[in-house]
C-alpha beads as a LAMMPS data file, in Angstrom:
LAMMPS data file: protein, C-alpha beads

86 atoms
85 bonds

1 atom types
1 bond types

-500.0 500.0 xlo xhi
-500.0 500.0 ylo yhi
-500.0 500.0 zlo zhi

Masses

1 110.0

Atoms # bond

1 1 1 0.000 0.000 0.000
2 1 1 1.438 3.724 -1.143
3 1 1 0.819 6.257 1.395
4 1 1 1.459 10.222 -0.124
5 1 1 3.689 11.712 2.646
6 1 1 4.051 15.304 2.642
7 1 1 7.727 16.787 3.495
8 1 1 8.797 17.127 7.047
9 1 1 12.208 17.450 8.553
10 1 1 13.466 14.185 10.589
11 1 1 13.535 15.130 14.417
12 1 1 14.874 12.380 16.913
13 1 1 12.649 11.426 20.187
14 1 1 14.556 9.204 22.165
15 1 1 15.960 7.048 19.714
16 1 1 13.208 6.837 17.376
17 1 1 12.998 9.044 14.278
18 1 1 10.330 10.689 13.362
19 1 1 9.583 12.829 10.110
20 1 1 11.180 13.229 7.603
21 1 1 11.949 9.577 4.855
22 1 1 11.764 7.451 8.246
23 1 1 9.110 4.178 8.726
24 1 1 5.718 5.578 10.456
25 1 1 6.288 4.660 14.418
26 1 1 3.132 3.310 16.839
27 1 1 3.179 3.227 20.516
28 1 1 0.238 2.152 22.147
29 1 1 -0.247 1.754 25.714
30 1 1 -1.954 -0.674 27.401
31 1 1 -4.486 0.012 30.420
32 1 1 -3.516 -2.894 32.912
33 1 1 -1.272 -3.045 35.757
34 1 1 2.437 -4.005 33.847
35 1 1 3.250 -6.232 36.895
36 1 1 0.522 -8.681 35.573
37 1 1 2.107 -9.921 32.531
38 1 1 -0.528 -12.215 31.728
39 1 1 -3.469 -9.432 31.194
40 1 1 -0.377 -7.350 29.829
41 1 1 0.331 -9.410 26.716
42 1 1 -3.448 -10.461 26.328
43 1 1 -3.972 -6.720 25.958
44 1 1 -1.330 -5.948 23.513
45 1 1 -2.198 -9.244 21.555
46 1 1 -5.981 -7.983 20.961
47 1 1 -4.522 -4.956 19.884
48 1 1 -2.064 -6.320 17.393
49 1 1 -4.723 -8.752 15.976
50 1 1 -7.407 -5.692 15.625
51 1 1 -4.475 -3.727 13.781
52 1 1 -3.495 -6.505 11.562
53 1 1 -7.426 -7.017 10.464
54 1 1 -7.652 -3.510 9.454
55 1 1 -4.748 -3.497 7.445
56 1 1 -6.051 -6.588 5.804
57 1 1 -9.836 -4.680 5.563
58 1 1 -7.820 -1.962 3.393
59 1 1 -5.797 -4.243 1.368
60 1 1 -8.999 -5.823 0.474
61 1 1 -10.447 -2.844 -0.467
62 1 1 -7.822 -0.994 -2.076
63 1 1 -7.142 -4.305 -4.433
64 1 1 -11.396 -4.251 -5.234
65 1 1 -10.940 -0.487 -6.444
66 1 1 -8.292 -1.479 -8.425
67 1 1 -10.041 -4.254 -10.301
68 1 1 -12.984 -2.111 -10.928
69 1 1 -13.554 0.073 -13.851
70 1 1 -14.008 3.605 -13.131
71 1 1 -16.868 5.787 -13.757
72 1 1 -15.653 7.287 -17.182
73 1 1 -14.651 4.173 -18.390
74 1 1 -18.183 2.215 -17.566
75 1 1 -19.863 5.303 -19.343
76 1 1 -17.158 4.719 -22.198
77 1 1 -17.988 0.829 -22.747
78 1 1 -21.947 2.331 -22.453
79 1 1 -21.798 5.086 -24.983
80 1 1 -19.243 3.250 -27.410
81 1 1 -22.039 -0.420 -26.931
82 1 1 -24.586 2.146 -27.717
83 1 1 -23.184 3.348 -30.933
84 1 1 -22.751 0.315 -33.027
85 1 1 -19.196 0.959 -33.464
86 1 1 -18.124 -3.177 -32.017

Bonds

1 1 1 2
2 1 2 3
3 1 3 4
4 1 4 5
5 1 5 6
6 1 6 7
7 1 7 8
8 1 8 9
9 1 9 10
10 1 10 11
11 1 11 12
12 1 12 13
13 1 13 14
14 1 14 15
15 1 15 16
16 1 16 17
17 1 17 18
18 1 18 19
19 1 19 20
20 1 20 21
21 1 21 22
22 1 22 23
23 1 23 24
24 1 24 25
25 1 25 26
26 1 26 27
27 1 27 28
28 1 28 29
29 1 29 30
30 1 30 31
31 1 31 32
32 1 32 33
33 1 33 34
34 1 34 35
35 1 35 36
36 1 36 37
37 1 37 38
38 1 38 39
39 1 39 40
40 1 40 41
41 1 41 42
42 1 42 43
43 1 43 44
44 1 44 45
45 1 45 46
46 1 46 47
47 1 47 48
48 1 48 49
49 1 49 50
50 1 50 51
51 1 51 52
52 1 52 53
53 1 53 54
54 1 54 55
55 1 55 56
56 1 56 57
57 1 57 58
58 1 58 59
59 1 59 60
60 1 60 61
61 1 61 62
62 1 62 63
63 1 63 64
64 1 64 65
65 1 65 66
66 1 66 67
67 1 67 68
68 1 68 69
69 1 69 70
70 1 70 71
71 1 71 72
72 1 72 73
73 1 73 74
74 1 74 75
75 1 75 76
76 1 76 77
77 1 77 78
78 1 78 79
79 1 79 80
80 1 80 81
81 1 81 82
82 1 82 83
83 1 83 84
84 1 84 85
85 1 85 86
């Protein structure tokens, strides 16, 4: 998938760059105590698994625009069927 990035200048938060030609960085946080490690990771699994089925959700879609004709083009096919010109 092609995102359009505008410009930006590259600025460095602790380690991690942001800006500028550098991957796109997540943090999440989770809302349990860390000391339970169990409720930790099944927190941080749910939301890896709900980001991973929206990225699949746009791939879908993006790849079912892309095998569709466009507007112009169906009215195209229409007008050019309509004229006898096969």
């Amino acid at each position: 998938m092609n995102v359009v990035r505008r410009k930006s200048i590259p600025v460095n938060v602790g380690g991690v760059v942001i800006g500028g030609a550098a991957p796109i960085a997540v943090q999440t946080m989770t809302k349990t105590d860390t000391r339970d490690v169990k409720a930790t990771l099944r927190q941080i699994h749910e939301q890896v698994r709900k980001s991973v089925e929206r990225d699949r959700q746009a791939q879908k879609m993006q790849n079912e625009l892309a095998q569709k004709p466009s507007r112009w083009r169906r009215f195209v096919h229409y007008v050019w069927g309509r004229s006898g010109r096969r």
